[in-house]
C-alpha positions in Angstrom: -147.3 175.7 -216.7 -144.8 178.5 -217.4 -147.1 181.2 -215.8 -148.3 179.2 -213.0 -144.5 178.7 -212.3 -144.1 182.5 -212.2 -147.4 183.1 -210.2 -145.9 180.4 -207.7 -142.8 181.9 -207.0 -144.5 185.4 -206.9 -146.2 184.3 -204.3 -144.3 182.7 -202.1 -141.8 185.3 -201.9 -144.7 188.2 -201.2 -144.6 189.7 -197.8 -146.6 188.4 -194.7 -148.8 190.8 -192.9 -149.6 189.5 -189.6 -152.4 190.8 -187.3 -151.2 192.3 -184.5 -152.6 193.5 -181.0 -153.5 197.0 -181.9 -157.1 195.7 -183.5 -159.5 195.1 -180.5 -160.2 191.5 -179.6 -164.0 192.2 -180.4 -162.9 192.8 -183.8 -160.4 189.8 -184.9 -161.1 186.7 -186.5 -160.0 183.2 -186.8 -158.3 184.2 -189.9 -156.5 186.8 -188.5 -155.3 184.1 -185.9 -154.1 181.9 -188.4 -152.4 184.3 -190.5 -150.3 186.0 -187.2 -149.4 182.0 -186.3 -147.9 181.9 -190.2 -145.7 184.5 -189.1 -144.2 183.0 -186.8 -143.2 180.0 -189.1 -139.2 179.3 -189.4 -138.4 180.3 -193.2 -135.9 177.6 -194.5 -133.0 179.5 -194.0 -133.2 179.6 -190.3 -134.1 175.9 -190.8 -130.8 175.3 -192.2 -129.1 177.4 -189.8 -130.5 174.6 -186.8 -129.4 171.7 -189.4 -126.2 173.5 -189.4 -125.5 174.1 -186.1 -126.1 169.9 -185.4 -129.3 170.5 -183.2 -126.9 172.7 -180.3 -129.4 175.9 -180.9 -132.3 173.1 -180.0 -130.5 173.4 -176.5 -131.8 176.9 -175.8 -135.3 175.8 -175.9 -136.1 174.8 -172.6 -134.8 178.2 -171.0 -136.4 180.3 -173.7 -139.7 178.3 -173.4 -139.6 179.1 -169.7 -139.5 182.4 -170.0 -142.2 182.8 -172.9 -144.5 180.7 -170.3 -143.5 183.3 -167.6 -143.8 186.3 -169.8 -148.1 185.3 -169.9 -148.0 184.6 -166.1 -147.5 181.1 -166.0 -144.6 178.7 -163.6 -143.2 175.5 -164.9 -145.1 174.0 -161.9 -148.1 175.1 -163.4 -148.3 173.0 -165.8 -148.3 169.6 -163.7 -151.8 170.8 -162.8 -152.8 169.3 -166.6 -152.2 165.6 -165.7 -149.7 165.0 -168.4 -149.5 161.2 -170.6 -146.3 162.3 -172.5 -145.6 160.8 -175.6 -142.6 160.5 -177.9 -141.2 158.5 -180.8 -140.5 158.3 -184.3 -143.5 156.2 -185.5 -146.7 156.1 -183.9 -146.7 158.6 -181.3 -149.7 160.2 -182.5 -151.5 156.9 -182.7 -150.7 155.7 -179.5 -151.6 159.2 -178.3 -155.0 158.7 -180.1 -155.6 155.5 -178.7 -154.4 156.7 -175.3 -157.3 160.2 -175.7 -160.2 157.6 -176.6 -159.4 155.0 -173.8 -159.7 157.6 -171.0 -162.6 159.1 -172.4 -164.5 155.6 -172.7 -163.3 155.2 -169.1 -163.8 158.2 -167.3 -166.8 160.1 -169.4 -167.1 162.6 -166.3 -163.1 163.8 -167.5 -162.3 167.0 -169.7 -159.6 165.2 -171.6 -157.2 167.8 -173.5 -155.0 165.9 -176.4 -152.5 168.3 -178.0 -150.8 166.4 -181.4 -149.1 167.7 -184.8 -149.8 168.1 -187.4 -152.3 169.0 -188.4 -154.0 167.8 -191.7 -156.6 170.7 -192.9 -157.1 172.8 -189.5 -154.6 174.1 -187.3 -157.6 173.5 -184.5 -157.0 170.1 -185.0 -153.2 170.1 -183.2 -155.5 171.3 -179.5 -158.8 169.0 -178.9 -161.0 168.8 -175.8 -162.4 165.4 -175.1 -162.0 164.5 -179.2 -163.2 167.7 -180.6 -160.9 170.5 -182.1 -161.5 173.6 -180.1 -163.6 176.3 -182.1 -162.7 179.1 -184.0 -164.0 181.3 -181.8 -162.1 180.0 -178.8 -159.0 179.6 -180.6 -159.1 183.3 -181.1 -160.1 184.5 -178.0 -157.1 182.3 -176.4 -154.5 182.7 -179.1 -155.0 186.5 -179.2 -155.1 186.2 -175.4 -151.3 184.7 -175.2 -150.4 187.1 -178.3 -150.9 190.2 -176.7 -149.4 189.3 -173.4 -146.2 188.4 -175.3 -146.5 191.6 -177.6 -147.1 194.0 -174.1 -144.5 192.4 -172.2 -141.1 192.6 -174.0 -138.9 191.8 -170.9 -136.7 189.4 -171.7 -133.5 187.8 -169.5 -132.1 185.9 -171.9 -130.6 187.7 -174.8 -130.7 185.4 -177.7 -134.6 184.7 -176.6 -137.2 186.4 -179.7 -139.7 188.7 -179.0 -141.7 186.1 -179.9 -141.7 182.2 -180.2 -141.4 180.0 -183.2 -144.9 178.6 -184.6 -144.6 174.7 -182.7 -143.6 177.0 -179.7 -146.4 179.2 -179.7 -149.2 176.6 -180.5 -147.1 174.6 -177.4 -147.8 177.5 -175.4 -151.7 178.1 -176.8 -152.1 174.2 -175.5 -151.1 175.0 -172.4 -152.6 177.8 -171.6 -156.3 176.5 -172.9 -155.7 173.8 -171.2 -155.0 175.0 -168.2 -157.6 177.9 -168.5 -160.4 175.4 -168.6 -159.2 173.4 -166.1 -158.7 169.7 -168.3 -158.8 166.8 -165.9 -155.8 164.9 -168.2 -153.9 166.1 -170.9 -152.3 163.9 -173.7 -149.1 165.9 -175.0 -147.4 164.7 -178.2 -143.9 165.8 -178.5 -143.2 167.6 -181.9 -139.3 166.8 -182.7 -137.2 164.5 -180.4 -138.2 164.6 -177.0 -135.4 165.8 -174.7 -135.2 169.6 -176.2 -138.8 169.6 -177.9 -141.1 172.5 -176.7 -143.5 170.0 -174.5 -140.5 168.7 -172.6 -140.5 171.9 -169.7 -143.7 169.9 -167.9 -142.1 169.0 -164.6 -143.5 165.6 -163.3 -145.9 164.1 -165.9 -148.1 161.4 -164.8 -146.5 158.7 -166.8 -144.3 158.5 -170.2 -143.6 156.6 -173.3 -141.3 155.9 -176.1 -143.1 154.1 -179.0 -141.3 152.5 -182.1 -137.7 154.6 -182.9 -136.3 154.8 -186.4 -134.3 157.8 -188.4 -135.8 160.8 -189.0 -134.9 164.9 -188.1 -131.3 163.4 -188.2 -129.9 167.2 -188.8 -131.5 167.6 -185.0 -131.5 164.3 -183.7 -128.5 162.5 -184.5 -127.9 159.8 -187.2 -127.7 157.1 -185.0 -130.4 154.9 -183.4 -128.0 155.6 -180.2 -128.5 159.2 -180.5 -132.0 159.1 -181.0 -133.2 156.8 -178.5 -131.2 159.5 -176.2 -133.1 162.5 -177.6 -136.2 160.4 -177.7 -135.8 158.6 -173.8 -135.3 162.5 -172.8 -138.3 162.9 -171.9 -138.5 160.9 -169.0 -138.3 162.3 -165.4 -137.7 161.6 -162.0 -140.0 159.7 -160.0 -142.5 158.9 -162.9 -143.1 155.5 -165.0 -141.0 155.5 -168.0 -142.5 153.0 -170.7 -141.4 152.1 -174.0 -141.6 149.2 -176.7 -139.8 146.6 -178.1 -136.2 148.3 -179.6 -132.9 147.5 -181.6 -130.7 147.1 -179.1 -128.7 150.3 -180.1 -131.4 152.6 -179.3 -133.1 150.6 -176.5 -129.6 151.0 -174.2 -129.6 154.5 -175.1 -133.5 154.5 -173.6 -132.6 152.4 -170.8 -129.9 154.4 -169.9 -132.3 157.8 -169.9 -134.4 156.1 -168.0 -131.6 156.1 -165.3 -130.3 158.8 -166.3 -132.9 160.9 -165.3 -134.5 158.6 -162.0 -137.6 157.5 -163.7 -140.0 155.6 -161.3 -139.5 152.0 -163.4 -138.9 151.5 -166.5 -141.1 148.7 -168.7 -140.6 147.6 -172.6 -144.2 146.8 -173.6 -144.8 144.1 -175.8 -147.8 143.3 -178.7 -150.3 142.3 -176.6 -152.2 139.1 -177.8 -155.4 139.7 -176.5 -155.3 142.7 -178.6 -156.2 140.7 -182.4 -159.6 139.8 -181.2 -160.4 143.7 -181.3 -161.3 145.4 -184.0 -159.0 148.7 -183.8 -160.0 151.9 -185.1 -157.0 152.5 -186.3 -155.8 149.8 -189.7 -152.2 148.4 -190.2 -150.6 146.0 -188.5 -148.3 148.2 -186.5 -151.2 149.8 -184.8 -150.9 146.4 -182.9 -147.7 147.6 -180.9 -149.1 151.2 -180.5 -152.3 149.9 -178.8 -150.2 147.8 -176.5 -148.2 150.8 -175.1 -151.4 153.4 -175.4 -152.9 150.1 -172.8 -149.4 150.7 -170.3 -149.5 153.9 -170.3 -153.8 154.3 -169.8 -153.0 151.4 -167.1 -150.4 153.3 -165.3 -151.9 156.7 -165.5 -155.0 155.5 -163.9 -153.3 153.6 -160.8 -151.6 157.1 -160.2 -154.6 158.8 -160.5 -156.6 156.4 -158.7 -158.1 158.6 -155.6 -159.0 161.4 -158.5 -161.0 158.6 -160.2 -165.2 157.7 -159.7 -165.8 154.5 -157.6 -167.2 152.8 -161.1 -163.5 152.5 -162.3 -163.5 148.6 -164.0 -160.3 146.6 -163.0 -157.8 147.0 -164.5 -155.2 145.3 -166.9 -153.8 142.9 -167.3 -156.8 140.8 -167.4 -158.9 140.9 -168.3 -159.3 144.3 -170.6 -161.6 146.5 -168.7 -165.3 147.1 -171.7 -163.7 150.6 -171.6 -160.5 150.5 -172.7 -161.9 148.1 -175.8 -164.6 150.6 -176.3 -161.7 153.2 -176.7 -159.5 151.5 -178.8 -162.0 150.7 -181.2 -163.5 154.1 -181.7 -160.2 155.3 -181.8 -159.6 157.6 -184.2 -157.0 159.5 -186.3 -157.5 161.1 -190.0 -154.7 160.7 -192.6 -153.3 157.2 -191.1 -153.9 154.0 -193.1 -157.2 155.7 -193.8 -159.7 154.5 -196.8 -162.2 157.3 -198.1 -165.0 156.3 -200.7 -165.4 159.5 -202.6 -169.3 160.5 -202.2 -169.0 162.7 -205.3 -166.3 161.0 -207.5 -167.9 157.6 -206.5 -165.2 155.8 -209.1 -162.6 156.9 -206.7 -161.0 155.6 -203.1 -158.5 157.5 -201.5 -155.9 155.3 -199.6 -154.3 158.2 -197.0 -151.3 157.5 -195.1 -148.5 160.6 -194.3 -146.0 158.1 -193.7 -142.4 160.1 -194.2 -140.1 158.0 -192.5 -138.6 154.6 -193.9 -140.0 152.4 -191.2 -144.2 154.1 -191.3 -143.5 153.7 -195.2 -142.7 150.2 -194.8 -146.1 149.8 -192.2 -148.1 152.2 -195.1 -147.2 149.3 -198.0 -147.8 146.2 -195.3 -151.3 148.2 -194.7 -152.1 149.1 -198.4 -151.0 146.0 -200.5 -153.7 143.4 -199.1 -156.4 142.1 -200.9 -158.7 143.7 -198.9 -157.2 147.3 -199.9 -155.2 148.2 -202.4 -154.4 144.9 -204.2 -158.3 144.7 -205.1 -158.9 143.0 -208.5 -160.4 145.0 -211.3 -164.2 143.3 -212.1 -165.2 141.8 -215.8 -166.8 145.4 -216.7 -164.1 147.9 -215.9 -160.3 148.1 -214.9 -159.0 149.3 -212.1 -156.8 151.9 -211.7 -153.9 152.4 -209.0 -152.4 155.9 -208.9 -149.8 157.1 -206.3 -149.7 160.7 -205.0 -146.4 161.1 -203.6 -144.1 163.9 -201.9 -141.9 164.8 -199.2 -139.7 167.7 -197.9 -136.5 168.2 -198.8 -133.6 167.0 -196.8 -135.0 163.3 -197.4 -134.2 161.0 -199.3 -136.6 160.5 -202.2 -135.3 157.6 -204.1 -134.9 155.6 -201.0 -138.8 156.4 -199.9 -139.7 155.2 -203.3 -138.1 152.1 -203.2 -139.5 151.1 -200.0 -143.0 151.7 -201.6 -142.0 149.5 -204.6 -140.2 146.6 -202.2 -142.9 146.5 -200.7 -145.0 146.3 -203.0 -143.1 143.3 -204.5 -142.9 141.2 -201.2 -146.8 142.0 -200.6 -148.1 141.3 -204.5 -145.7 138.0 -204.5 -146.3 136.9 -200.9 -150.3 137.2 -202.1 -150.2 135.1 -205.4 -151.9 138.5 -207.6 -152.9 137.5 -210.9 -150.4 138.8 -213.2 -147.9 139.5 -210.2 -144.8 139.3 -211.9 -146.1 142.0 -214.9 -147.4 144.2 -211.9 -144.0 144.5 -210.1 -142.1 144.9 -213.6 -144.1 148.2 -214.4 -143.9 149.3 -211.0 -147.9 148.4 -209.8 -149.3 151.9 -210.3 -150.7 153.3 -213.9 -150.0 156.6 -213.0 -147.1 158.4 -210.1 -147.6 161.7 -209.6 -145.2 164.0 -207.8 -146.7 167.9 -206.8 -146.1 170.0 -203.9 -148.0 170.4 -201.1 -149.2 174.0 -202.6 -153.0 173.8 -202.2 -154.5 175.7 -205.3 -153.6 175.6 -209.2 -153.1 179.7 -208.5 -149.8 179.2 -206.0 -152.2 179.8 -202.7 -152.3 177.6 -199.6 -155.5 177.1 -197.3 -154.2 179.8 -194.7 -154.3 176.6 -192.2 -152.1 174.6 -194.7 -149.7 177.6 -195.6 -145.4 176.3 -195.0 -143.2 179.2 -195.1 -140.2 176.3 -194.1 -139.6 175.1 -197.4 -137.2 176.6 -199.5 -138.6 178.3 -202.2 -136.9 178.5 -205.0 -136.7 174.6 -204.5 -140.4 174.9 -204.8 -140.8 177.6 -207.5 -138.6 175.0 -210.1 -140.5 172.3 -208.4 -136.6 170.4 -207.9 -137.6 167.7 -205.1 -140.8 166.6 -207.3 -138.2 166.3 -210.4 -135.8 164.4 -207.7 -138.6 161.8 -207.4 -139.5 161.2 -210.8 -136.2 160.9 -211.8 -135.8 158.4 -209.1 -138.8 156.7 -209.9 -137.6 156.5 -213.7 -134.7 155.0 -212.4 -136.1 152.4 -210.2 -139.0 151.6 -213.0 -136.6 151.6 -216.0 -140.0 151.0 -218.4 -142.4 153.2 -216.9 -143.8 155.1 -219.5 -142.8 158.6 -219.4 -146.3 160.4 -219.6 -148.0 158.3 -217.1 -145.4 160.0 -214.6 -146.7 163.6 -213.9 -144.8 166.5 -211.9 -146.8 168.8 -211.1 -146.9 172.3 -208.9 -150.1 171.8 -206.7 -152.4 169.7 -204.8 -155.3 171.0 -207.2 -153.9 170.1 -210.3 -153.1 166.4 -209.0 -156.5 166.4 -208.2 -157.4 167.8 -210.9 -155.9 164.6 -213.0 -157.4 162.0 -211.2 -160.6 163.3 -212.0 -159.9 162.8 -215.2 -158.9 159.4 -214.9 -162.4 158.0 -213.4 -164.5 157.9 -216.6 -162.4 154.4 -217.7 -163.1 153.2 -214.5 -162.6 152.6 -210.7 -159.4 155.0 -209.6 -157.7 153.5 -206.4 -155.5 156.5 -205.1 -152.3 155.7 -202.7 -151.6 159.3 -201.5 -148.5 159.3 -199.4 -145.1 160.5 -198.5 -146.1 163.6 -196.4 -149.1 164.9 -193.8 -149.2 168.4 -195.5 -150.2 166.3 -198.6 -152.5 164.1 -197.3 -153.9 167.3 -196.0 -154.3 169.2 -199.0 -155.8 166.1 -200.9 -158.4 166.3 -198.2 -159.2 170.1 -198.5 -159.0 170.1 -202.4 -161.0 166.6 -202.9 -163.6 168.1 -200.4 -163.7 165.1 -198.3 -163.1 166.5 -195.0 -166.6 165.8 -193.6 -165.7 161.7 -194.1 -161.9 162.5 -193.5 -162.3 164.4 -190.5 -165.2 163.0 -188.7 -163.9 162.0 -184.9 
């Protein structure tokens, strides 16, 4: 453990070479596309310089962003030409971005739909897709070497403080658009990153429609602590003159949306609410909450296509409200979205299921144990010939707040394992429901290296190197599980060797796996477990 420690912390501090413009096009790969993205990762320092600052260096980001797009030939007014559904939120944007993707598809199959989302779980190809598909390799070269070297050749620059060149969420923001635009997408699903009213997608002019789905607190160093502030980050990306939709609020952030929605002279403003009609359909996407983000991804489908009616084929169904239009059910059930309330039956390891969900915040935690501790899922009883085994894979960055993730996990766990009359609930919630926790990084291999695709430069690593947040948890979990037994709790410094213990586990038996807490996890699970090809599939 000692020398893998060492090898770790060797590694992450070893310098990054990134492929530049002086090798010919003809000549570079997709690696060498993923490895010059890496370097333009924020290192944690500068991360803690934006915490520091309260979010006001987030304010240069429209300006700079402007002039990155003009440095590779490109007007803000260009990008209205993409058709935009923009998206924001703090749970279930991507969802309800998902379900918005597979609705127009179903409905317009003629349409090049572009959906731009982070992210991503094992590909960085993943974050750009073209009508459900990640683009390929080979165009993600040609175009990201094709916005590379237009940066790198033209250096002039009118704002001072602006970089040479953008941060990574900048430059894939940029890639997107310039794809998209390049082969000419008749709609465009954006995704904000972080926020909404200074994130990098927020410089597209006049958007088709918008929406807010479900706020909570999260990116507080950024956002604000505050529902109030949030919801005024998050309602920022509304705009003059074009439908401004949300959901169902606490009333301290919902003013603050409202008030955006004045603010800046949306069109009308509408609070969606959980459609009905909707639990007769079979979603493609589990969990309760999808529920409320398939109601908004219908208002926002609904009101995109009544502004783009003249652009639409005479075959166009009617319309909702009622009732749904074959299409948009079509889409929502063949909706879907990897690493989100997602159940894998191993094909190799065929003892073990893998329960995925990258819930990070406390409200998508609290949907992730609603969605996993049902009968049906992870509260499945162990048969007369073997027991079953529960296992939770857990991490998260630091900055949050470990002990308070955990805890939702266990309340509800408790609320769902009383609520459902378990055999033997009582002992379950006393020894904490799982037989083993285990707490690694999100470090891909047992030798300290990443996937290239899966490789975080914004974590701070000597945290990483003495493996401090995964101690932080099991401390916490020790502490909120006073009788846990101390060797069924393992920290550990990579994906791999996680992996590498649950293999070990599935000769006594079945092996349910809960792996949450964190996307980069759930992604490196799914590269190192080699069940991409079920994981993945669209």
């Amino acid at each position: 453990m000692r020398r893998m420690l060492s090898m770790l912390s060797s590694f992450l501090r070893s310098p990054t070479s990134p492929t530049t413009s002086t090798r010919k096009l003809s000549t570079r790969t997709y690696e060498d596309a993923v490895t010059a993205l890496n370097s333009l990762q924020s290192n944690a320092a500068t991360l803690e310089a934006v915490r520091a600052s309260g979010g006001r260096l987030s304010q240069f980001a429209h300006p700079e962003m402007i002039e990155y797009l003009e440095r590779i030939g490109y007007r803000p007014e260009d990008l209205n030409k993409l058709n935009v559904v923009h998206i924001t939120g703090t749970k279930g944007k991507g969802s309800t971005s998902a379900f918005c993707d597979s609705m127009l598809r179903k409905t317009v199959p003629s349409w090049k739909v572009g959906l731009y989302t982070s992210p991503h779980l094992v590909a960085v190809r993943e974050r750009i897709r073209i009508n459900g598909e990640p683009i390929s390799e080979a165009d993600f070269t040609q175009y990201f070497f094709e916005v590379w070297d237009r940066l790198q050749q033209n250096t002039t620059r009118a704002l001072p403080q602006t970089s040479l060149m953008p941060a990574y969420f900048r430059f894939m923001t940029i890639l997107a658009f310039h794809y998209f635009l390049s082969i000419k997408v008749d709609a465009t699903i954006l995704e904000v990153g972080v926020g909404g009213l200074y994130d990098s997608t927020n410089v597209v002019p006049k958007p088709v429609v918008t929406g807010v789905t479900s706020l909570g607190v999260d990116h507080t160093a950024v956002l604000g602590n505050t529902l109030k502030e949030i919801g005024h980050q998050k309602g920022g990306i509304y705009k003059p003159g074009v439908p401004a939709l949300t959901v169902e609020q606490p009333e301290e952030g919902m003013a603050s949306i409202r008030d955006q929605a004045k603010a800046q002279r949306a069109s009308s403003f509408t609070v969606v609410e959980t459609m009905p009609e909707l639990q007769d359909i079979k979603l493609g996407l589990s969990g309760a909450h999808q529920f409320q983000n398939a109601s908004l991804a219908v208002n926002l489908v609904h009101q995109y296509l009544l502004a783009r009616q003249p652009d639409i084929p005479d075959f166009l169904p009617s319309l909702y409200p009622t009732p749904l239009p074959p299409s948009y059910v079509a889409g929502l059930e063949a909706t879907r979205f990897p690493g989100r309330c997602q159940e894998i039956a191993d094909p190799e390891h065929t003892a073990i299921t893998w329960y995925l969900d990258g819930a990070h915040t406390v409200e998508s935690l609290t949907s992730c144990t609603e969605w996993f501790f049902q009968p049906t899922v992870g509260l499945k009883q162990s048969d007369q010939n073997s027991k079953r085994q529960r296992v939770l894979i857990f991490n998260c960055t630091s900055g949050r707040n470990g002990e308070k993730f955990l805890n939702v996990v266990l309340e509800g766990m408790k609320r769902r394992v009383l609520g459902n009359h378990i055999n033997d609930g009582a002992e379950l919630v006393e020894r904490g429901f799982f037989d083993h926790v285990i707490f690694c990084t999100n470090i891909t291999y047992v030798d300290g290296r990443s996937k290239a695709d899966l490789t975080n430069n914004t974590v701070d690593m000597d945290a990483l190197s003495k493996l401090k947040v995964q101690n932080e948890l099991a401390q916490a979990w020790t502490t909120l599980v006073p009788n846990y037994p101390k060797d069924h709790i393992h920290v550990l410094p990579s994906v791999q060797h996680a992996i590498e213990v649950i293999h070990g586990l599935e000769s006594a038996g079945k092996v349910d796996v809960l792996v949450a807490g964190s996307l980069h996890l759930v992604g490196g699970v799914i590269e190192v477990s080699e069940i991409g090809s079920i994981a993945m599939a669209t």
